[in-house]
PAMIVEX-417536 format. One line per 8 residues: number of its first residue (from 1); for each residue x, y, z of N, C-alpha, C, CB. Coordinates in pm, 1 decimal, decimal comma. Glycine has a CB too. Layout:
<pts>
NUM	X:Y:Z:X:Y:Z:X:Y:Z:X:Y:Z | ...
</pts>
This chain:
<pts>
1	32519,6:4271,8:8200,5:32531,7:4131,7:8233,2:32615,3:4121,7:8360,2:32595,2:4050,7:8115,6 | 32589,2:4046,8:8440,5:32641,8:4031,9:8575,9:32744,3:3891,7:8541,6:32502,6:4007,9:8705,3 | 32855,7:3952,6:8629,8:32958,7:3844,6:8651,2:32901,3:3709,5:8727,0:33079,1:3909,1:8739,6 | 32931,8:3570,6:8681,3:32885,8:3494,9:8797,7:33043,6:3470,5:8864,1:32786,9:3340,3:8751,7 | 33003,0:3397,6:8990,2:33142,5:3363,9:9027,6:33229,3:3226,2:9025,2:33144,4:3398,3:9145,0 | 33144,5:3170,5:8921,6:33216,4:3053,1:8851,7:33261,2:3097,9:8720,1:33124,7:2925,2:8833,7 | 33385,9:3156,8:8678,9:33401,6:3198,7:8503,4:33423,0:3102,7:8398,1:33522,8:3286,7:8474,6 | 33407,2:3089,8:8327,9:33423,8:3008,7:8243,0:33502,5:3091,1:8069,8:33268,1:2940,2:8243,3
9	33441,1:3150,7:8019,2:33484,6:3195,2:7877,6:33428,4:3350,7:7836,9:33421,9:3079,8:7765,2 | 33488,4:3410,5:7785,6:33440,6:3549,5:7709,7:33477,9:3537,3:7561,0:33519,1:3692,9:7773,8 | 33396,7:3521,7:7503,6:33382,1:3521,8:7312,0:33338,7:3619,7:7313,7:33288,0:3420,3:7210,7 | 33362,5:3662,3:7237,4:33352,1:3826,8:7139,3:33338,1:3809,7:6958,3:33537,0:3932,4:7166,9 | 33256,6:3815,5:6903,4:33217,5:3809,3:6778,0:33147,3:3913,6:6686,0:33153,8:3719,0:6782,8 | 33244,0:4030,1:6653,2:33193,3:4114,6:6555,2:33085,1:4050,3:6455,6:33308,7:4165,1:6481,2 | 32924,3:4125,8:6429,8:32830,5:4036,7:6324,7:32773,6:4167,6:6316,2:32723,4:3885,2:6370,6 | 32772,5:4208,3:6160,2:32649,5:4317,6:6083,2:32523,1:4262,6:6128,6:32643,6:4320,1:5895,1
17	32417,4:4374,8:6107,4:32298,1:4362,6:6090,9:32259,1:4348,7:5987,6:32245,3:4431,2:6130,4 | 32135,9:4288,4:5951,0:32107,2:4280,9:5782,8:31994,5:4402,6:5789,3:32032,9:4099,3:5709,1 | 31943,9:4426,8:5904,7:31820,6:4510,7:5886,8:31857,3:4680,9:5971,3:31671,8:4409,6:5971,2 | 31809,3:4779,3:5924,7:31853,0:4923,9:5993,3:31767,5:4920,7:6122,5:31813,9:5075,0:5891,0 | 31673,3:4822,7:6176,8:31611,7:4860,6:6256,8:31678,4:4876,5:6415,5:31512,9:4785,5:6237,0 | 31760,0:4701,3:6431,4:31857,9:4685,6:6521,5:31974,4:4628,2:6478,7:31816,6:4622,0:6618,0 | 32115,7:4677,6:6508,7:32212,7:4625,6:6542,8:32250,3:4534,8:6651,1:32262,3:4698,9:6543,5 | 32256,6:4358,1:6590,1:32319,4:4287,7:6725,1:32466,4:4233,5:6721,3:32231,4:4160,0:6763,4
25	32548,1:4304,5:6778,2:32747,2:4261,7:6770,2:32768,6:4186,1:6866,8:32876,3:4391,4:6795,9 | 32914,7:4166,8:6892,0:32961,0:4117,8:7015,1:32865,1:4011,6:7063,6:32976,7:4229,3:7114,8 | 32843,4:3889,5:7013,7:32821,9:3774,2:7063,8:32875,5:3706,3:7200,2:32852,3:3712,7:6974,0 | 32874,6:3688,3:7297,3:32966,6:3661,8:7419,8:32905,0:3572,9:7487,5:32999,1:3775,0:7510,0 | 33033,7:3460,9:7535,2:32976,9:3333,0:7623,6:33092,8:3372,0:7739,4:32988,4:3141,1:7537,7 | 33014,5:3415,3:7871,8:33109,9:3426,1:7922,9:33014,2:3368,0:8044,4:33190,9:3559,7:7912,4 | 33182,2:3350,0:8180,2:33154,9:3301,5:8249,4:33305,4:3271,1:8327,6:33067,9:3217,2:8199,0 | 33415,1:3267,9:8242,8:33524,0:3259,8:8263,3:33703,6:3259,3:8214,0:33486,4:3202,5:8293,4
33	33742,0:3178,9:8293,3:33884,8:3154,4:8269,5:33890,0:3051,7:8209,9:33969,0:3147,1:8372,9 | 33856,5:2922,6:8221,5:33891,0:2785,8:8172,0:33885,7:2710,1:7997,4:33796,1:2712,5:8257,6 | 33807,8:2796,5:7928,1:33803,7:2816,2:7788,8:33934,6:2818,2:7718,4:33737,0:2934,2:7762,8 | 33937,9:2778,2:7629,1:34025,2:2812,2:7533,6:33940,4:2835,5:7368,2:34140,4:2687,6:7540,0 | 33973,2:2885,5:7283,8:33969,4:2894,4:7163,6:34032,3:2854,3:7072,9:33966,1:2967,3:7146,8 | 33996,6:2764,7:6978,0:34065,0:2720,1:6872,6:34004,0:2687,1:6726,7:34119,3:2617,0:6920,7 | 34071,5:2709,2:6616,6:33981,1:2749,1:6487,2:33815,2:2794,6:6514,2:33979,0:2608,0:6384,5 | 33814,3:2843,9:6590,3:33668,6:2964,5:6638,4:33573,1:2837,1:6637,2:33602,6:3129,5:6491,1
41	33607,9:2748,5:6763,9:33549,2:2671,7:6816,9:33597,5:2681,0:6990,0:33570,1:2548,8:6734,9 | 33477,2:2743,8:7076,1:33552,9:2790,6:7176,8:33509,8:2651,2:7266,7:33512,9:2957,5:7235,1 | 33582,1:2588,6:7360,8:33558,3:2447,3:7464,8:33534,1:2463,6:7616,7:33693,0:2351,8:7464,0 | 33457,6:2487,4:7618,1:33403,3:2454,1:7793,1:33395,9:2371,1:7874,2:33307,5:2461,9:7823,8 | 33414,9:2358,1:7987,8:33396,2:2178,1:8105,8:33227,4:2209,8:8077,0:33468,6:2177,9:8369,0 | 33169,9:2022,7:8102,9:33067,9:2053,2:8146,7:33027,3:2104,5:8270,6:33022,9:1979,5:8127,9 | 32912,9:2095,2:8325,6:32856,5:2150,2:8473,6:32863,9:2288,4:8499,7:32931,2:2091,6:8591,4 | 32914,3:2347,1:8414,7:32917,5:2503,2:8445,3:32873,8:2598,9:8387,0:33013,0:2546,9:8452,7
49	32800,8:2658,6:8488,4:32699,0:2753,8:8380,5:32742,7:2883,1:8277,8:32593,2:2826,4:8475,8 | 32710,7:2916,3:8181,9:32781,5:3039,2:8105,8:32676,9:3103,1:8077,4:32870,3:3016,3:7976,8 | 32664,3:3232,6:7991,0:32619,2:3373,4:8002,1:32616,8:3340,9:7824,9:32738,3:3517,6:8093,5 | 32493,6:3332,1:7748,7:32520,5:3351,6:7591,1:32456,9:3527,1:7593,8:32408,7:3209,8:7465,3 | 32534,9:3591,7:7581,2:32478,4:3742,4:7545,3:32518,1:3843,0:7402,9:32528,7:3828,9:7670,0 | 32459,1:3930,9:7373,0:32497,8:4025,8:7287,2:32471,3:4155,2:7314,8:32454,1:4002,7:7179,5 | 32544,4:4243,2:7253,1:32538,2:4367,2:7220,7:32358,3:4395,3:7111,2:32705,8:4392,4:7132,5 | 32308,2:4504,9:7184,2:32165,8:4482,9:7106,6:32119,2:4645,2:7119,5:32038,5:4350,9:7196,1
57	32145,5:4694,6:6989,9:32131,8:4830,2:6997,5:32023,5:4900,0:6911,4:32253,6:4881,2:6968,4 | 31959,3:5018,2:6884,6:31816,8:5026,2:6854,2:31899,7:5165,8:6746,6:31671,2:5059,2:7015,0 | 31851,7:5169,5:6627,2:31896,4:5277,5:6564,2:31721,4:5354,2:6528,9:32010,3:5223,9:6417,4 | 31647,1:5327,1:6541,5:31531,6:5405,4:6547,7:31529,5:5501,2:6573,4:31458,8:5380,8:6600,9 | 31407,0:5582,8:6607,2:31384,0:5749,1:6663,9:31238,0:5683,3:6740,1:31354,2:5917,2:6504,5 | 31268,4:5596,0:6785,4:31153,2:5519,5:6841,6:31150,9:5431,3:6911,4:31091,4:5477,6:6777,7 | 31026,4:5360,8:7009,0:31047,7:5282,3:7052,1:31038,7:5137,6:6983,6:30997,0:5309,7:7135,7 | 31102,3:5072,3:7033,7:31071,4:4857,8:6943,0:31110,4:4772,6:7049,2:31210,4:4783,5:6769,9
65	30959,5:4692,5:7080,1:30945,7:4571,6:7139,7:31037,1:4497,2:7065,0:30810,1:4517,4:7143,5 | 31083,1:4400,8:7126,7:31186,2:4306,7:7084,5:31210,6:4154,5:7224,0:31345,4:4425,4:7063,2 | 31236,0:4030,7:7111,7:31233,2:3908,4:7188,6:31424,6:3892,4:7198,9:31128,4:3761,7:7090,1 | 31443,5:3880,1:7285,2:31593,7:3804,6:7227,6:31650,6:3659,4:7268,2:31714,8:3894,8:7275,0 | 31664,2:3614,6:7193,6:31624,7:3460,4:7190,0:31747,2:3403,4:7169,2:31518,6:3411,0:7075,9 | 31748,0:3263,0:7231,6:31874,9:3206,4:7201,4:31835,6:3083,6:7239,1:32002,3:3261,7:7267,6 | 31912,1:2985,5:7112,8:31872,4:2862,7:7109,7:31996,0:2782,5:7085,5:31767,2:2844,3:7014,0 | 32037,8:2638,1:7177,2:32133,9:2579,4:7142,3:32066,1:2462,0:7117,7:32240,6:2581,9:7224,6
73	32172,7:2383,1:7028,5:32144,4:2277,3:6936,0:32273,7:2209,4:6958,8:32109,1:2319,8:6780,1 | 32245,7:2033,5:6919,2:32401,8:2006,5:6935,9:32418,8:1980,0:6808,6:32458,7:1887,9:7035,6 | 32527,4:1862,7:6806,7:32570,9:1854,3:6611,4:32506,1:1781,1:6553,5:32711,0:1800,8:6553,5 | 32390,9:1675,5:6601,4:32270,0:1647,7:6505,0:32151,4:1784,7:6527,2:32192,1:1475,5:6553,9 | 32153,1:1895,5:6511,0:32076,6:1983,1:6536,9:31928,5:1936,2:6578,1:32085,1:2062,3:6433,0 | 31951,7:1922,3:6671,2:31847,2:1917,5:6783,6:31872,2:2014,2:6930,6:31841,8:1756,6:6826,1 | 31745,3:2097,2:6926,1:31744,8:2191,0:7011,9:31735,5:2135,8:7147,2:31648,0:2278,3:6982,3 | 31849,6:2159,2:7198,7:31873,3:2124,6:7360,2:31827,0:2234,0:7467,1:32036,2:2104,1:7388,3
81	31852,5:2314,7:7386,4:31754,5:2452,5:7487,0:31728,2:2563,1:7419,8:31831,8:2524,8:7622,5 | 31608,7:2651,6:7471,2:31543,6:2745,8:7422,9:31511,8:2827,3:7525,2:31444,7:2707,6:7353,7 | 31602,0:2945,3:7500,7:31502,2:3042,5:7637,6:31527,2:3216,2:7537,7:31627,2:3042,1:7884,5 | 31443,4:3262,2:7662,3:31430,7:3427,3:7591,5:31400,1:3506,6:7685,0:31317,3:3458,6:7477,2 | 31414,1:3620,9:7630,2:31360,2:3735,5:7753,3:31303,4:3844,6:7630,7:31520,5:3820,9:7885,8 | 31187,6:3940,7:7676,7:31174,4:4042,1:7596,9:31161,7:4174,8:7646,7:31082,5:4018,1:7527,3 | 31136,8:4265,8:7599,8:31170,0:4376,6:7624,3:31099,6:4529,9:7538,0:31304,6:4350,1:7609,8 | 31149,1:4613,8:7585,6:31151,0:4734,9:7480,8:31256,3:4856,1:7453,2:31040,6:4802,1:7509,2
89	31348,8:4833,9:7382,2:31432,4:4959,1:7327,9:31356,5:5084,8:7303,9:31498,8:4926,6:7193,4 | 31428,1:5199,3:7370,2:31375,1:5305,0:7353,6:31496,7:5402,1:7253,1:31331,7:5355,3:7503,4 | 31421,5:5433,5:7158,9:31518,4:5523,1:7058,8:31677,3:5556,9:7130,3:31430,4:5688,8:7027,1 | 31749,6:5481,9:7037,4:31945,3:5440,6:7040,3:31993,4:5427,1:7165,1:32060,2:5565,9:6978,2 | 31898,5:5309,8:7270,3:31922,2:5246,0:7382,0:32024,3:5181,5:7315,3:31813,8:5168,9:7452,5 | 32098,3:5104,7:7389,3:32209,2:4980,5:7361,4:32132,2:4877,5:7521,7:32446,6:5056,7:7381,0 | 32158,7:4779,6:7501,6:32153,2:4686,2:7607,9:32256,8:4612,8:7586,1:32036,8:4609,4:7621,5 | 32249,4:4454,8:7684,5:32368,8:4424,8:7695,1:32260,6:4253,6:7739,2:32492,3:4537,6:7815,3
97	32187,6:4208,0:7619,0:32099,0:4042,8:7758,7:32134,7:3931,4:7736,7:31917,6:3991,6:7758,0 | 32159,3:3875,3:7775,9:32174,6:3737,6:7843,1:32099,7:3616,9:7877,4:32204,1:3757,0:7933,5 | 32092,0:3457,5:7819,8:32052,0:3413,3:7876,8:32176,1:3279,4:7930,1:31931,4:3406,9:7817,3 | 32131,4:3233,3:8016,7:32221,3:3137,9:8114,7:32196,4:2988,5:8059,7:32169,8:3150,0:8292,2 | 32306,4:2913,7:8040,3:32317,4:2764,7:8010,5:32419,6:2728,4:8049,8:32308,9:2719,9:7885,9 | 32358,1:2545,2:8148,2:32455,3:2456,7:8173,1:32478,9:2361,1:8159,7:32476,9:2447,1:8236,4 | 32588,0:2291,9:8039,4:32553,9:2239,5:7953,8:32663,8:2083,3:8074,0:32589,6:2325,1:7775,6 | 32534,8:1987,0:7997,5:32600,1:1884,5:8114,4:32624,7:1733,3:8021,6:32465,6:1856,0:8273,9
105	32620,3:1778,4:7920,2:32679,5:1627,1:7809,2:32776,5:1693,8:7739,1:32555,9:1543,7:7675,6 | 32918,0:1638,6:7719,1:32996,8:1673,2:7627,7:32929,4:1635,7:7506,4:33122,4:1621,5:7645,0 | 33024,4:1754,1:7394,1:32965,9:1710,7:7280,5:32994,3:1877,9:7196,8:32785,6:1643,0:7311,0 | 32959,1:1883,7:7079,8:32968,3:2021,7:7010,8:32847,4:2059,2:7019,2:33017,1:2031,5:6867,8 | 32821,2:2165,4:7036,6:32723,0:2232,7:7004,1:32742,9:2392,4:6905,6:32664,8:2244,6:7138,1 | 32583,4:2473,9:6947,2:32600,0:2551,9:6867,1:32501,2:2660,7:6937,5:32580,1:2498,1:6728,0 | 32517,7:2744,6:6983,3:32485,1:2850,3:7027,3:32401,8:2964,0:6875,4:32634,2:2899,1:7104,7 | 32280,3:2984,5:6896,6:32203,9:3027,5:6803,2:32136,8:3193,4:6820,0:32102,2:2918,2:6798,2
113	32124,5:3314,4:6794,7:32132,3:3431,0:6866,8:32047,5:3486,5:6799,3:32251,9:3499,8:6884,2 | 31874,7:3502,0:6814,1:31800,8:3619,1:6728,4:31726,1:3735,5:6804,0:31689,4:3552,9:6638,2 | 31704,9:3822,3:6748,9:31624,5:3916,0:6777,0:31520,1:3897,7:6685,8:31682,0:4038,8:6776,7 | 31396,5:3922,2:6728,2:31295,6:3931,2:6670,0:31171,3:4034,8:6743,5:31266,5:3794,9:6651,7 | 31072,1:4092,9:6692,5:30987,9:4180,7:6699,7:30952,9:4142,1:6820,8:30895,4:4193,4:6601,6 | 30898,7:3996,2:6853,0:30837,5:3951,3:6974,3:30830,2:3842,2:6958,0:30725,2:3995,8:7015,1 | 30806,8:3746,7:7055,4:30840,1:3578,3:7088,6:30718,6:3525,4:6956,4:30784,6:3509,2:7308,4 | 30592,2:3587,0:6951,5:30510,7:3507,8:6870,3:30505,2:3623,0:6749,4:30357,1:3455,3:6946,8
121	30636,6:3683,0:6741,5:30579,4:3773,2:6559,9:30720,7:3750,2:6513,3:30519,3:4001,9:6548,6 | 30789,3:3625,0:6442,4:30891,5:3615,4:6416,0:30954,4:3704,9:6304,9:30895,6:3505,0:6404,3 | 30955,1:3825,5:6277,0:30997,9:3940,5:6213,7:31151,5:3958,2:6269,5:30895,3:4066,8:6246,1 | 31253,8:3941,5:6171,2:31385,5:3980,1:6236,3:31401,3:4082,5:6252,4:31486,9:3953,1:6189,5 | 31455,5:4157,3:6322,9:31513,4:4308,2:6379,6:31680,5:4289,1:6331,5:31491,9:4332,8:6591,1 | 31720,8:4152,1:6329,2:31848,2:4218,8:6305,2:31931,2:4053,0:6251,5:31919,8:4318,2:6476,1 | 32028,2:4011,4:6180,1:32069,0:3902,2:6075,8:32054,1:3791,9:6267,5:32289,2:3936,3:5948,5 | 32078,6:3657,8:6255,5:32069,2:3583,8:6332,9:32245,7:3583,5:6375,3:31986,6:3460,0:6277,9
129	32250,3:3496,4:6533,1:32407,3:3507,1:6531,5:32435,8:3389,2:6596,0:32478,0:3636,2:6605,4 | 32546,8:3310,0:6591,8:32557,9:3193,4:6627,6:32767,6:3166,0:6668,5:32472,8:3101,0:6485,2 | 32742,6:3090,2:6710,2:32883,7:3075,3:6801,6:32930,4:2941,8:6832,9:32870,2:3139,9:6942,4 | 32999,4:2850,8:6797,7:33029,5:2727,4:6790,7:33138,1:2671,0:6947,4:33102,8:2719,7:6633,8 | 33048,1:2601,1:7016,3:33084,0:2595,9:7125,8:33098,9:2409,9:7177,3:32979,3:2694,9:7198,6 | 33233,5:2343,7:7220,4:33256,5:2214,7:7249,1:33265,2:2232,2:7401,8:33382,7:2151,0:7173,9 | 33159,1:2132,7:7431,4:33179,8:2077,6:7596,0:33223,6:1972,2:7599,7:33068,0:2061,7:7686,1 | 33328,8:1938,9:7690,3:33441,3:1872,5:7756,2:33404,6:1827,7:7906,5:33565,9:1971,8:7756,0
</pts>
């Protein structure tokens, strides 16, 4: 994941896998300095873009296509954005992906984190992960 040069926050969130296929840890919204954390509700300004990424590691002896997806919602859960990227792990790759949001209404939201087989075969690879995030 590339630094931008506006920072905003680094969250870090230890999360098991439910499945042996992939391990996804370390949840991370980063982007900077201006964050704070409090009862594991981390607060951002609006207008500035952040980094939702994870740790996404392949315990196979093989290769696995994989979507990694991330979806935010605010506190009437309604999806405010949806993006993804996909890919292929090659037997006990680790990656590190990312997608970018800039969130421009205060308000709580909720940062949503899956892996799945591929964008249209919703098969989990690994438990879902999520991160509770207030814009200011």
């Amino acid at each position: 994941m590339g630094l931008l040069k506006t920072c905003l926050v680094l969250l870090l969130v230890a999360v098991s896998a439910i499945s042996p296929m992939l391990s996804v840890a370390d949840a991370q919204v980063s982007g900077g300095l201006t964050a704070t954390l409090k009862n594991g509700t981390w607060t951002v300004p609006a207008n500035k873009q952040v980094q939702i990424a994870a740790d996404v590691t392949s315990g196979l002896d093989r290769d696995q296509p994989f979507a990694y997806i991330v979806q935010i919602v605010d506190q009437n859960d309604v999806v405010v954005q949806l993006s993804w990227l996909t890919g292929t792990l090659t037997a006990g790759q680790s990656l590190n992906p990312s997608q970018s949001w800039t969130p421009t209404v205060p308000g709580n939201y909720t940062a949503q984190i899956f892996v799945w087989s591929g964008i249209n075969n919703p098969d989990a690879l690994s438990a879902p992960l999520a991160m509770k995030i207030t814009v200011t």
